[in-house]
C-alpha positions, 0 to 999 in steps of 0.5 A, a space after each residue: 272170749 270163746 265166741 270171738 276167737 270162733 267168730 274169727 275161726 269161721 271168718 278165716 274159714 269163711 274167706 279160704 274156702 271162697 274161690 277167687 274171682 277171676 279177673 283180667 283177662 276173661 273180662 276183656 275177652 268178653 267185652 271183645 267178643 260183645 263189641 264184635 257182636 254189637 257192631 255187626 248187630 249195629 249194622 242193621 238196627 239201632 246204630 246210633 246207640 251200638 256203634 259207640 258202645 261197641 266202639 268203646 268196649 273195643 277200645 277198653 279191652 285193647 286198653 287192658 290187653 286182651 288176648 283176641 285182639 283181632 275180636 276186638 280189633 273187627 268190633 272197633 271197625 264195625 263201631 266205626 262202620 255203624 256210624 258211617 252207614 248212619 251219616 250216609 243213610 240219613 244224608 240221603 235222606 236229610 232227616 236226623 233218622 232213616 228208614 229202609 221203607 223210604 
């Protein structure tokens, strides 16, 4: 009976004394800053991959209210613009990938 009763001691302890991890917020203001940063990254390289997920990222961080807004609103915008300078890169080219060489 005494090692349960300090088994349950240590548990309450245990679980007082973990901080709590914050959530909410500081999630969505990470994902807003990453969809900002991927889509400017997707302007040069690998915007077939970048472009969706930072369009994506942007929409769950607004979706869950994030408090940059505007973070999240320019990675939205420059998702959107990785895909348009796909499209138009690779109808110049007429192939299914571009290249800055030719």
């Amino acid at each position: 009976m005494e090692l349960t009763a300090e088994r349950t001691e240590r548990t309450e302890r245990a679980t007082e004394a973990a901080p709590a991890r914050p959530t909410g917020r500081r999630d969505t203001d990470g994902m807003a800053v990453a969809s900002f940063v991927l889509g400017l990254v997707g302007l040069l390289v690998l915007n077939l991959f970048l472009g969706p997920v930072a369009i994506v990222l942007a929409g769950i961080s607004l979706w869950r209210g994030t408090t940059r807004k505007g973070r999240a609103l320019l990675g939205l915008g420059l998702g959107v613009a990785d895909l348009v300078v796909l499209a138009t890169l690779v109808s110049m080219d007429d192939t299914v990938s571009w290249g800055l060489a030719g």
